[in-house]
N, C-alpha and C positions, 0 to 999 in steps of 0.2 A: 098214465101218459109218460111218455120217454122224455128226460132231459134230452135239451138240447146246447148240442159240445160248440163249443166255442172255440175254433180250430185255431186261432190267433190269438189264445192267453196262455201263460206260462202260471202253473201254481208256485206262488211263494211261499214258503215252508219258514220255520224256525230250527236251531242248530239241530232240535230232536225229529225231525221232519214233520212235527205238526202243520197242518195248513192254517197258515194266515192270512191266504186271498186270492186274489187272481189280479194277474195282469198283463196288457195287451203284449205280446211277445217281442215287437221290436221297443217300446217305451221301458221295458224290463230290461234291456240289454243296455240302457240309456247310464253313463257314469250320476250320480253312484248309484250302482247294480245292487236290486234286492235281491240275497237268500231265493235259488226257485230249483225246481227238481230238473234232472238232465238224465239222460242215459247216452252210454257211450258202448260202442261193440269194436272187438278185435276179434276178427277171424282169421284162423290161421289155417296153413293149407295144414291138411290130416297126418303127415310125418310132423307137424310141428315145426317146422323149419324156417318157414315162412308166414306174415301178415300182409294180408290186403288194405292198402293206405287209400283213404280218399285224399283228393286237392280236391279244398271247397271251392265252392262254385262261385264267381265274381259275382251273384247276387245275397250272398250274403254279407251282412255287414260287419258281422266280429271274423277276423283272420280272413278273408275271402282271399283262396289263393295259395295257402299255408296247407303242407301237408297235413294231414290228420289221421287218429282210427276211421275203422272201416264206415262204424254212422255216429254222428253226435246231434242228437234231437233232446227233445223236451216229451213228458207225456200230459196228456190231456188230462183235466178237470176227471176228477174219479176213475180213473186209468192206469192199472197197476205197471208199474217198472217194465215187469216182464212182460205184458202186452203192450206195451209204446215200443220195447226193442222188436219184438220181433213183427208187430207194423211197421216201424220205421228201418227195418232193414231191406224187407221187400218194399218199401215205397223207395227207397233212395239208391238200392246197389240193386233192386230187380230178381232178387233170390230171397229165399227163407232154407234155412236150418236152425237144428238146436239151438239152444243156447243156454246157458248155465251163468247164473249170476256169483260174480267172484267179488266182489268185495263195492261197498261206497268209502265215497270219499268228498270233503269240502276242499274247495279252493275258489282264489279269488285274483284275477286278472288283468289287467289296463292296456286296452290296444293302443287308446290314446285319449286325447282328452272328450273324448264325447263317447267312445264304447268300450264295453267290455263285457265281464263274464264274474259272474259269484253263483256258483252251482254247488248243489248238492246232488252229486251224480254217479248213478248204478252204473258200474262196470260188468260188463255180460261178454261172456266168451265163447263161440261158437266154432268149428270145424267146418271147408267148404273145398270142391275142388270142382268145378262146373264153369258154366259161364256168366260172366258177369255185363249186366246192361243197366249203368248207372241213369239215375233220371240227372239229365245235363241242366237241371234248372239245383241241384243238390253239389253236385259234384263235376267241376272243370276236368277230373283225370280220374284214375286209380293206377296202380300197379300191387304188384306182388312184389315183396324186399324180404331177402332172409335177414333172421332178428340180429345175426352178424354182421350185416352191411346196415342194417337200420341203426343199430347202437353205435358206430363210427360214423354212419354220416351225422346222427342229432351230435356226439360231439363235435365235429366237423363244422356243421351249419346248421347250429343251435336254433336260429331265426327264423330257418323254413318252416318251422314246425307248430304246429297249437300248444299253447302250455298246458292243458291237460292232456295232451295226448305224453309229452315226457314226462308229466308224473306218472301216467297211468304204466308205463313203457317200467321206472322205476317202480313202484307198486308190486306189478303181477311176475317180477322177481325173475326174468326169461333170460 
C-alpha cells in the first residue's frame, strides 16, 4: 500500500539533515522556526547572462511580494531534493528543465515577530529560454535581470529581495 503525502508538512531535519519530524507547513514557518528542508532554483537564460526572478505571490506569508530565485519550495515526506525542484518548478513557473544541484546551505531569518524561515536548502541550477506561465497563486510577477543589473539593484534595494535569495546570489559566486 502507498503512503500517503501529506502535501501541508514541511520535514524537519537536524544540522546533518536527519529527519526529526513533520510539521504542518505554515505552523513551521511560525517564529521560532524549526530546522526543515527547502529547495531553491536559479535559472539562468543559456548565455548565462541572465536569471529568472519570481515576486512571491501575496498568498504567501514569509516575504510575499519580495523578489526572489526562480522557485523556493519545500519537498515532501520521502521526496528527494531533486524531485521536489524539478516538481516544484513546473508547478510554480510552468516549465521543466535540467537541473544540477550546486550546493546546500543553512540559514535562519525573521520577517517579523510572528514569521520566518530556518532552512536547510538545496540550491539547483538549471538553463531555460522558452515561455514562462507562472501559477499566480505562487508567484505575483517574474522577469528576466542580467546578474549585472541584479547585483546593483540587491545593493541598491537590499529590502526588495528574500534573504536567501542574496546569500544564494553570494554563494554560487556569478
Amino acid at each position: 500500500m502507498k503512503s500517503i503525502v501529506n502535501k501541508s508538512e514541511v520535514v524537519l531535519v537536524d544540522e546533518k539533515d536527519g529527519v526529526i519530524g513533520y510539521k504542518d507547513k505554515f505552523a513551521a514557518h511560525k517564529n521560532p522556526v524549526p530546522l526543515h528542508r527547502a529547495i531553491s532554483i536559479v535559472i539562468f537564460s543559456p548565455d548565462r547572462k541572465k536569471i529568472l526572478l519570481q515576486k512571491r505571490s501575496t498568498k504567501k506569508p514569509t516575504w510575499p511580494l519580495y523578489w526572489s530565485n526562480t522557485v523556493c519550495s519545500h519537498p515532501y515526506k520521502n521526496e528527494s531534493y531533486a524531485n521536489a525542484a524539478a516538481r516544484r518548478l513546473k508547478e510554480e513557473m510552468g516549465f521543466s528543465t535540467a537541473l544540477k544541484e550546486k550546493f546546500k546551505f543553512t540559514y535562519n531569518a525573521e520577517m517579523n515577530k510572528t514569521w520566518g524561515e530556518h532552512e536547510l536548502d538545496a540550491v539547483f541550477e538549471g538553463m531555460y529560454a522558452g515561455p514562462v506561465n507562472p501559477d499566480p497563486d505562487e508567484a505575483a510577477d517574474h522577469k528576466w535581470m542580467t546578474i549585472e543589473e541584479l547585483k546593483k539593484d540587491i545593493e541598491k534595494n537590499p529590502k526588495v529581495y528574500t534573504p536567501w535569495f542574496k546569500k544564494i546570489i553570494e554563494k554560487l559566486k556569478i
